[in-house]
C-alpha positions as CSV (number, residue, x, y, z in Angstrom):
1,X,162.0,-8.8,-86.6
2,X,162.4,-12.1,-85.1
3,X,162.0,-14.0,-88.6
4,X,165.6,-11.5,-89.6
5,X,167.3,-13.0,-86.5
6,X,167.3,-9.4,-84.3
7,X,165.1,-11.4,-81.6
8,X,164.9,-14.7,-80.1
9,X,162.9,-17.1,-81.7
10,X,160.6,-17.1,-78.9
11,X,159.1,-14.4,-80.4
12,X,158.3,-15.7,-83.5
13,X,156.2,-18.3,-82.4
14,X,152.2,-17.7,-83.6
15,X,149.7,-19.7,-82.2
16,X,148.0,-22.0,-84.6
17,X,144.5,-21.0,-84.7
18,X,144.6,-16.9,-83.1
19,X,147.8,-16.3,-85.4
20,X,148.7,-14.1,-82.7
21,X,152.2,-13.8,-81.0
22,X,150.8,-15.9,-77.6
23,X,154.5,-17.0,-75.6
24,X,155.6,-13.3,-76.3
25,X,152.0,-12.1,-75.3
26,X,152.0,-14.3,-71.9
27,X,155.3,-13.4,-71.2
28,X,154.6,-9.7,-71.1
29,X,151.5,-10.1,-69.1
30,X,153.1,-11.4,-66.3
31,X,156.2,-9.0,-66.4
32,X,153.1,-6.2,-66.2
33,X,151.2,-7.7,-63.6
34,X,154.7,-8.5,-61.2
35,X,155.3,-5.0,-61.5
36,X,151.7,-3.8,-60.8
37,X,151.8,-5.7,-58.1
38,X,154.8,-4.5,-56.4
39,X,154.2,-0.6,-57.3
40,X,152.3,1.4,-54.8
41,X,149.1,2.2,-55.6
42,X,149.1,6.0,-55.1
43,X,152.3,5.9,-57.8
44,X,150.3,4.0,-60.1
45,X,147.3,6.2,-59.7
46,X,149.7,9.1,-60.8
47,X,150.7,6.8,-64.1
48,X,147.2,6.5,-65.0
């Protein structure tokens, strides 16, 4: 989708040797771990 143009190019990048999506990757790791980090535990216990 981001080769069409319907997302940044951001997300496009690979990573030379893993081939793998890695800025888009990182990015959503910390986005995750900010949140877990700032939801109570009992509320993620209830997620899980």
């Amino acid at each position: 989708m981001s080769q069409d143009g319907l997302l940044p190019e951001l997300f496009a990048q690979v990573h030379p040797r893993l081939k793998t999506p890695h800025l888009s990757q990182t990015m959503i790791g910390v986005v995750v771990s900010i949140v877990a980090a700032f939801t109570p535990i009992s509320v993620l216990g209830e997620m899980a």
